[in-house]
C-alpha positions in Angstrom: -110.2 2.1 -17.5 -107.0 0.3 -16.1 -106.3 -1.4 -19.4 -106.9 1.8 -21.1 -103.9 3.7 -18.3 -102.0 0.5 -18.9 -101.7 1.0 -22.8 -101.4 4.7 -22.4 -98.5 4.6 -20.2 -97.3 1.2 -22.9 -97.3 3.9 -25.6 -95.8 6.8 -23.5 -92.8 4.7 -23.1 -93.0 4.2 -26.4 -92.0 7.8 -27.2 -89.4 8.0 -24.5 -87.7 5.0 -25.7 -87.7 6.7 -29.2 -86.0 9.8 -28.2 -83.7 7.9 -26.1 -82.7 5.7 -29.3 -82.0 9.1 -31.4 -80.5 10.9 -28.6 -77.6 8.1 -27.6 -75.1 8.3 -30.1 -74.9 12.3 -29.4 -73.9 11.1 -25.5 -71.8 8.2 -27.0 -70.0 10.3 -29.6 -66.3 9.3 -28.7 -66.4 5.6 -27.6 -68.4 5.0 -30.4 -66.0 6.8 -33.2 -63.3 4.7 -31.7 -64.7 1.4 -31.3 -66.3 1.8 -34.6 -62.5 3.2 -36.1 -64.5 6.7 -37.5 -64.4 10.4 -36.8 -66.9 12.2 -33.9 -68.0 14.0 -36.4 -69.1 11.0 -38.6 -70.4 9.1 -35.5 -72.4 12.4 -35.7 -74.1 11.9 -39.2 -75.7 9.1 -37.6 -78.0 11.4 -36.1 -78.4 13.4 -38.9 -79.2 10.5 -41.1 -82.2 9.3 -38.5 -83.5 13.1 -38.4 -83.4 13.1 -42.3 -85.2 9.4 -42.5 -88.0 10.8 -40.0 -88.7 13.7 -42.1 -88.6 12.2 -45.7 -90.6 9.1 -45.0 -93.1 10.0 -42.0 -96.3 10.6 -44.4 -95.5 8.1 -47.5 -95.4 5.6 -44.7 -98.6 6.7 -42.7 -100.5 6.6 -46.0 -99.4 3.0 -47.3 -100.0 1.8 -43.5 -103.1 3.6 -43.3 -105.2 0.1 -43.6 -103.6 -2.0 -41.0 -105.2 -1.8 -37.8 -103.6 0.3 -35.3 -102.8 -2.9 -32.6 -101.0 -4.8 -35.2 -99.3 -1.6 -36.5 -97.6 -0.5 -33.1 -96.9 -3.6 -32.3 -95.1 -4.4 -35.7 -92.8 -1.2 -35.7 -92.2 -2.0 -31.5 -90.8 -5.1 -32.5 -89.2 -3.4 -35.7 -87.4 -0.5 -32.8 -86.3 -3.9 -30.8 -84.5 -5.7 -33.8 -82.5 -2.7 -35.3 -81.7 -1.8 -32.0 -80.4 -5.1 -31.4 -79.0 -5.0 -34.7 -76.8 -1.9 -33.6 -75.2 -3.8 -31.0 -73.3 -6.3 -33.8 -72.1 -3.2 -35.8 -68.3 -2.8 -36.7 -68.2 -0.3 -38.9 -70.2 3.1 -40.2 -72.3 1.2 -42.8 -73.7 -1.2 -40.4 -75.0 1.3 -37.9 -75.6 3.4 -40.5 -78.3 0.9 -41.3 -79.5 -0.3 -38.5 -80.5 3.6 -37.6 -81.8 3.9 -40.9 -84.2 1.0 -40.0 -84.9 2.3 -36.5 -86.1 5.4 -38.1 -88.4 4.4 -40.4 -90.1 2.9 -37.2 -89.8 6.1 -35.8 -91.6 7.7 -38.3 -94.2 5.9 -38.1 -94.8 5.1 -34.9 -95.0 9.2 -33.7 -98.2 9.6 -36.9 -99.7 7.0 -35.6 -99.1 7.3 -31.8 -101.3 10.2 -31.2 -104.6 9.3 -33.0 -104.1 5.7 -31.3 -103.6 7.5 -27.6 -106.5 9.9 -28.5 -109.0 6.9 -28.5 -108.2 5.4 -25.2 -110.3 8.3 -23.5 -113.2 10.2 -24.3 -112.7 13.1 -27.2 -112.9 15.4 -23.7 -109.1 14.4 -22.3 -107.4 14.7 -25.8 -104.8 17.3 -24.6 -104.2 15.4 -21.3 -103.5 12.4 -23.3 -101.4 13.7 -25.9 -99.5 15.5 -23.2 -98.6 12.0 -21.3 -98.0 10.6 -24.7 -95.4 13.2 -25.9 -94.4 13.7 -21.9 -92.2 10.4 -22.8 -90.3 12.3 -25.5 -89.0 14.8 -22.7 -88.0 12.5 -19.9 -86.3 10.5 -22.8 -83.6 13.6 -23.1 -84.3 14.4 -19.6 -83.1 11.1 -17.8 -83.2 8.6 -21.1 -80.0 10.1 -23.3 -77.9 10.3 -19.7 -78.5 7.1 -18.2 -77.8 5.5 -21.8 -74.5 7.7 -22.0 -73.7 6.8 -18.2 -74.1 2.9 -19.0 -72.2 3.2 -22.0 -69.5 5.0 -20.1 -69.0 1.8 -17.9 -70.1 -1.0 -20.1 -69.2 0.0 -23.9 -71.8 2.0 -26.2 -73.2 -1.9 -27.3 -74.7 -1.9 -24.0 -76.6 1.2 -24.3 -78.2 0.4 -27.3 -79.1 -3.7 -25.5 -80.9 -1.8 -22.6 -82.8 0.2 -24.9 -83.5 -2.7 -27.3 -84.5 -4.7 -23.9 -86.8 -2.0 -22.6 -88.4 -2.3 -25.9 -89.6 -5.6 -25.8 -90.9 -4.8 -22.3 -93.4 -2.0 -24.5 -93.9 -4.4 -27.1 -95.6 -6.7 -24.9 -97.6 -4.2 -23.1 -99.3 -2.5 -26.2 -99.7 -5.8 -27.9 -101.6 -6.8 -24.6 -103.8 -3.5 -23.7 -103.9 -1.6 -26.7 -107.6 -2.4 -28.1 -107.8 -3.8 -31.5 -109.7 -1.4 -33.9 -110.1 -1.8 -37.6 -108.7 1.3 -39.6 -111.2 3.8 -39.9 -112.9 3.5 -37.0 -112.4 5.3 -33.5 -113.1 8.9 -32.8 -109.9 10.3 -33.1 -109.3 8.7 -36.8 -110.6 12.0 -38.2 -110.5 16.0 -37.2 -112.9 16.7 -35.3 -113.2 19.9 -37.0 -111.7 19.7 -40.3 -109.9 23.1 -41.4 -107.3 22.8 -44.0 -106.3 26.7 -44.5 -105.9 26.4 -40.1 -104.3 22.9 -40.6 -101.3 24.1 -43.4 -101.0 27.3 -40.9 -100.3 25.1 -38.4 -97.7 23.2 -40.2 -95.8 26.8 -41.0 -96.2 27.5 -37.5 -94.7 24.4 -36.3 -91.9 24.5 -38.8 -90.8 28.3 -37.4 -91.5 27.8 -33.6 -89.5 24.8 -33.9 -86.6 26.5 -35.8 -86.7 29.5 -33.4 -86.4 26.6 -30.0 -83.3 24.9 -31.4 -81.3 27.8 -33.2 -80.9 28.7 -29.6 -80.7 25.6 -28.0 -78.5 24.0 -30.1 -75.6 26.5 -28.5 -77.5 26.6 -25.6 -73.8 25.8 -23.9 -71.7 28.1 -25.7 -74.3 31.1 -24.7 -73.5 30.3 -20.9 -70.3 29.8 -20.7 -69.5 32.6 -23.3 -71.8 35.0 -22.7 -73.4 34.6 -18.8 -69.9 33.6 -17.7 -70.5 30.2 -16.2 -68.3 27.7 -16.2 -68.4 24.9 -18.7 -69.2 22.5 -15.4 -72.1 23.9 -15.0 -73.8 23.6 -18.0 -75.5 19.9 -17.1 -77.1 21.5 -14.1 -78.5 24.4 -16.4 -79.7 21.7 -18.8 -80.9 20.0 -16.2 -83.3 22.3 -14.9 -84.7 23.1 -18.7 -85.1 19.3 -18.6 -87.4 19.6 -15.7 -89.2 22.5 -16.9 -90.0 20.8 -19.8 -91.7 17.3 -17.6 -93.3 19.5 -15.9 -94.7 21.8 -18.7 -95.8 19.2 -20.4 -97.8 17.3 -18.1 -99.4 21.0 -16.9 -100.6 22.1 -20.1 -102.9 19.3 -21.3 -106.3 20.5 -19.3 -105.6 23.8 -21.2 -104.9 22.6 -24.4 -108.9 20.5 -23.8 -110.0 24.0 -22.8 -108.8 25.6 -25.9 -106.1 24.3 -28.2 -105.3 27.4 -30.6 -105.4 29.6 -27.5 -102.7 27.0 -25.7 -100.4 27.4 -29.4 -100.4 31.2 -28.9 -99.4 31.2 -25.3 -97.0 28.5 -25.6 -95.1 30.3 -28.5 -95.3 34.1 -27.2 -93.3 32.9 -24.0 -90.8 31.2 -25.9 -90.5 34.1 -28.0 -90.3 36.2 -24.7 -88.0 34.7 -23.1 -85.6 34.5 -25.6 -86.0 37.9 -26.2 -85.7 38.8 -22.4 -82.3 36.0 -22.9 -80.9 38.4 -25.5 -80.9 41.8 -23.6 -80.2 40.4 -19.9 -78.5 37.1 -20.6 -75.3 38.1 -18.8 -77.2 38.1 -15.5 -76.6 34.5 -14.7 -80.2 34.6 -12.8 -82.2 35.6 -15.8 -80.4 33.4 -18.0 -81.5 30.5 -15.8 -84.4 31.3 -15.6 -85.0 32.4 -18.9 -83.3 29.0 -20.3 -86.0 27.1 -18.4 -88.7 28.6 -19.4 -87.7 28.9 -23.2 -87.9 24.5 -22.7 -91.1 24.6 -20.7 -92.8 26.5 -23.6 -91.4 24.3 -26.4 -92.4 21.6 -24.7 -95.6 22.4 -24.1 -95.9 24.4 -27.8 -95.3 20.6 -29.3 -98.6 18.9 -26.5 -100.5 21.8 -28.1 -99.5 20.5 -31.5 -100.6 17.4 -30.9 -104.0 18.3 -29.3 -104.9 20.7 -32.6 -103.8 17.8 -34.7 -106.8 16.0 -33.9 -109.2 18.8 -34.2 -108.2 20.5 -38.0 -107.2 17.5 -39.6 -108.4 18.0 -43.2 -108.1 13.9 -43.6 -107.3 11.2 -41.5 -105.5 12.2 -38.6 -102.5 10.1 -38.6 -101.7 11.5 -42.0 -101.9 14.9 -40.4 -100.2 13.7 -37.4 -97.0 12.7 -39.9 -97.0 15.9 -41.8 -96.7 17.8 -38.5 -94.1 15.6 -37.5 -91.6 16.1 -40.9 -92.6 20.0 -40.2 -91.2 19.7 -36.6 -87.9 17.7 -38.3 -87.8 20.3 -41.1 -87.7 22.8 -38.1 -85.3 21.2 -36.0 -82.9 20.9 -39.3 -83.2 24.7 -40.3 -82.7 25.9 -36.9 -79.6 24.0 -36.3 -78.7 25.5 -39.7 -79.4 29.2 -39.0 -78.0 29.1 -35.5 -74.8 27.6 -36.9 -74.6 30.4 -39.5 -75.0 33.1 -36.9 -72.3 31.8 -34.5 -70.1 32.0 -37.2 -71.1 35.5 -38.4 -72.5 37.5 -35.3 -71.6 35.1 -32.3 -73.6 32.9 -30.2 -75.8 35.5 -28.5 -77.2 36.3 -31.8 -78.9 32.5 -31.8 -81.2 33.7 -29.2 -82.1 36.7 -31.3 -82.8 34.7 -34.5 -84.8 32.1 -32.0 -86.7 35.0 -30.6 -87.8 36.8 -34.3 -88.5 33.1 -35.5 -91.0 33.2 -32.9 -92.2 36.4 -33.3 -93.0 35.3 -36.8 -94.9 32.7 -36.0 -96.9 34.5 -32.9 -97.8 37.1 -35.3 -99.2 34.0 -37.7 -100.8 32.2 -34.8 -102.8 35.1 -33.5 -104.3 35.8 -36.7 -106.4 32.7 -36.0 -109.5 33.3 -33.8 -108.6 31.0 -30.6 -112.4 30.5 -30.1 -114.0 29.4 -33.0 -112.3 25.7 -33.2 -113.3 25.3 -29.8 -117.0 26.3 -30.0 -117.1 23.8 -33.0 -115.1 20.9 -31.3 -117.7 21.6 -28.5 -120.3 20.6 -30.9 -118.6 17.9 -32.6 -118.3 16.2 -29.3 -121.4 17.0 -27.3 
C-alpha cells in the first residue's frame, strides 16, 4: 500500500508540474518578451502553440504508444518533460522556445491519457474517483501555488530559472515513478478497459466536456476585467479573488472523489448545474462585491470538480481502451478551453465583459440539459456488477 501512495502522489506531481510548465510563460510574459527581444503578445503564442499541440496530438499518440508498458511510458515522457524544459533555459530567440514547448507538449499529451488509467490501478476499481481526484488535484495546486512561485522566482532570478526549478522538480518525479510505479504489460490491469462500455454515453460525454469547459473559461478568462469593471474592485485585489477560486478549487477537488465512486454521472450533473448557477446568479448580482466572491469561488470549485468527475466516467464508458478515451476527453477539454477563450473575447468586444458570464452560464445550461438526459443510475448499478 505505501509503494502504491508513493507512486500516486509520484504521478500527482506529475500533473502539477505539467500545469505549472504551461502556465509560466503567462506569469513570465514581460521578462521573457525582452530577454528573448519579442512582443508580450508573441511570448503569448507560446501558450497557444502548447494548448494547440495537446489537442492535435493527444489520441494519435495514445494509440501508437498504446503497446509500451505503462512504467516505461511515464517514465520516458518524465524524462522527455525534464529535457525540453531544460532545453527552454538555453533559448535566445522565439523559434528555440517555440520548440522546446512544442516538445514539452507532446509529453503532455501523453502523459494526462495515460495518467489516469495508470493511477486507476494502484487501488482497487472501488477508490477510482478518489484517485483520479488526487491525480488531477495536482493540475489545480499547479495554478494555485505552481504558476506564482515560478512567476515569483523568475521575478528575482530571470525567467531561465523558472523553467530550471521546474525541469529540477522533474527529475525528482521521474525517479519516484520509475521506482514505485508497478511494471504492467499493456493490456493488462483493471482500469485498461471501461468498466462499462457505452459509446452513445461516452461521445455525450465528450460534447459535454467540450461545452462545460467552454462555458468555465469564457468567464474566467476575463475573470479580472468583470471585478474591477463591473463589482468595482480595485485591480489590487484581483490576486486575492483569484486566490480564493484557487482554493476552492483544491478543496473541491479532493472533496468530490467519494461521490464521484458513489455515482459518477450523478457527480457530472451536479458539478455542472452549479457552475451554470453561479454564473448565472454572477450575471444578475455581480455588482454586490459579496456575491461576486462568492459566486467566483464556487464557479472554480465546480469546474474543478466537473473535470475529477470526467476522469472517474472515463474509466467506466470507455468504448475501447481507456487511455484512448482518456486522450479524446482530454483534446475535448483543449477544444473547450480554445472556444471559450474565443467566445468570451467576442463578447467583450461586442456586449462587454459581464456578458462572458452569461455566455458561460447558457454554455452550461446546454450541457446540463445534455447531461441530465442520461439516467445517473444505470452506469452505477452496472459498474456495481462489473466490480463485485
Amino acid at each position: 500500500m505505501k509503494r502504491a501512495v508513493g507512486a500516486l502522489i509520484g504521478l500527482a506531481g506529475g500533473t502539477f508540474l505539467y500545469g505549472t510548465a504551461e502556465g509560466l510563460p503567462v506569469g513570465l510574459l514581460l521578462p521573457m518578451a525582452a530577454d528573448l527581444d519579442i512582443s508580450p503578445s508573441r511570448v503569448g503564442m507560446l501558450v497557444t502553440v502548447y494548448g494547440a499541440v495537446v489537442m492535435i496530438a493527444s489520441v494519435p499518440l495514445t494509440v501508437l504508444a498504446r503497446r509500451i508498458p505503462r512504467r516505461r511510458l511515464l517514465s520516458g515522457l518524465l524524462a522527455g518533460f525534464v529535457v525540453s524544459n531544460a532545453a527552454t533555459v538555453f533559448a535566445t530567440s522565439f523559434a528555440q522556445a517555440a520548440a522546446a514547448r512544442v516538445a514539452t507538449g507532446l509529453t503532455h499529451a501523453l502523459f494526462w491519457a495515460v495518467v489516469v488509467p495508470a493511477a486507476a490501478e494502484l487501488f482497487r476499481p472501488g477508490l477510482r474517483g478518489r484517485v483520479v481526484a488526487v491525480v488531477f488535484a495536482g493540475g489545480n495546486v499547479a495554478l494555485l501555488a505552481g504558476v506564482p512561485a515560478g512567476t515569483w522566482l523568475g521575478e528575482k532570478a530571470g525567467w531561465q530559472a523558472s523553467f530550471l526549478a521546474v525541469a529540477g522538480l522533474g527529475a525528482v518525479v521521474l525517479v519516484v515513478v520509475a521506482t514505485l510505479l508497478p511494471s504492467t504489460r499493456p493490456g493488462e490491469g483493471h482500469a485498461t478497459y471501461g468498466a462499462t462500455p457505452d459509446a452513445r454515453r461516452f461521445w455525450l460525454l465528450v460534447v459535454i466536456a467540450i461545452l462545460t469547459t467552454a462555458g468555465a473559461i469564457a468567464a474566467y478568462t476575463y475573470v479580472a476585467l468583470f471585478v474591477t469593471e463591473v463589482t468595482g474592485f480595485a485591480a489590487a485585489s484581483v490576486g486575492a479573488i483569484l486566490l480564493a477560486r484557487g482554493i476552492a478549487s483544491v478543496l473541491a477537488m479532493l472533496a468530490i472523489g467519494a461521490f464521484v465512486d458513489r455515482n459518477p454521472w450523478l457527480a457530472l450533473i451536479s458539478t455542472v448545474m452549479l457552475q451554470t448557477v453561479t454564473l448565472l446568479v454572477l450575471s444578475m448580482f455581480g455588482r454586490q462585491p459579496v456575491v461576486a466572491v462568492g459566486m467566483i469561488a464556487l464557479s472554480g470549485m465546480a469546474f474543478a470538480a466537473f473535470t475529477a468527475a470526467l476522469g472517474g466516467l472515463v474509466l467506466q464508458v470507455a468504448p475501447g481502451r481507456s487511455d484512448v478515451a482518456a486522450a479524446t476527453l482530454s483534446a475535448a477539454v483543449n477544444v473547450g478551453i480554445a472556444l471559450g477563450a474565443v467566445a468570451g473575447g467576442l463578447a467583450v468586444s461586442g456586449f462587454g465583459v459581464a456578458s462572458t458570464v452569461v455566455i458561460g452560464a447558457a454554455l452550461g445550461g446546454i450541457a446540463l440539459l445534455l447531461a441530465c438526459g442520461q439516467p445517473a443510475g444505470r452506469g452505477r448499478e452496472q459498474l456495481a456488477l462489473r466490480t463485485r
